[in-house]
C-alpha positions in Angstrom: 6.7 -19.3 3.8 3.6 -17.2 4.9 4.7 -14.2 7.0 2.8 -15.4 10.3 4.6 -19.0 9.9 7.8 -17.8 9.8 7.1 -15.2 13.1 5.9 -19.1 14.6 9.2 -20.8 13.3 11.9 -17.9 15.2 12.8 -19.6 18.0 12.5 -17.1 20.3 8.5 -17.5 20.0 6.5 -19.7 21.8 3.0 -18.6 20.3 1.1 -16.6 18.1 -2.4 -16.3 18.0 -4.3 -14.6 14.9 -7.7 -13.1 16.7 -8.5 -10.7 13.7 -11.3 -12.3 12.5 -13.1 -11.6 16.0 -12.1 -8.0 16.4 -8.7 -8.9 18.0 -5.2 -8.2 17.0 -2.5 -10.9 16.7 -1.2 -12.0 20.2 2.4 -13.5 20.1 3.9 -14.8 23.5 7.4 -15.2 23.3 9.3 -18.0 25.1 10.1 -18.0 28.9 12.8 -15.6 29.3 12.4 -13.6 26.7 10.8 -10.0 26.4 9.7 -7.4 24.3 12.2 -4.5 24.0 9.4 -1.4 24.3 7.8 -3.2 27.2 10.3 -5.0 29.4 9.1 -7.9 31.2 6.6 -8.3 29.0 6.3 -11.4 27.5 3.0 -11.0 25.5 1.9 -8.4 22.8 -0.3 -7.8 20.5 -0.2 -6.3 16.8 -2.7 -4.9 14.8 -1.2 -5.7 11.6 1.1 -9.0 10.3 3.7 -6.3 9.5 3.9 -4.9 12.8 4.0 -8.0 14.1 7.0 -9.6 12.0 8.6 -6.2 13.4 8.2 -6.7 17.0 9.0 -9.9 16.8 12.9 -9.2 14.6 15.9 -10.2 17.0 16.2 -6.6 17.6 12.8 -6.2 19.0 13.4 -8.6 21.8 15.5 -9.4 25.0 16.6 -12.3 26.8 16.9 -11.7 30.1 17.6 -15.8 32.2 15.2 -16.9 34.3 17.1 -17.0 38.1 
């Protein structure tokens, strides 16, 4: 499985958008509830590289936090 498909297939991801090819970086959104460890509440990053971006997306990288 390509790197990129299996960021897709982690459960915890709702999204990931590959913009490289127009000067953009790799957007992933995670799914509601969750959030990116080095920028709570945030939901949405992007990654210059497919390796930073399988990194920010490991279990480790993220949080849930339930939606009140």
């Amino acid at each position: 499985m390509k790197t990129l498909e299996a960021i897709r297939a982690q459960p915890h991801v709702m999204h990931v958008d590959d913009e490289r090819e127009i000067g953009n970086s790799i957007i992933v959104t995670l799914e509601d509830g969750w959030f990116f460890s080095n920028d709570p509440g945030c939901g949405v990053q992007g990654f210059d590289t497919v390796s930073a971006a399988k990194l920010g997306t490991a279990k480790k990288a993220v949080v849930y936090k339930a939606v009140a």
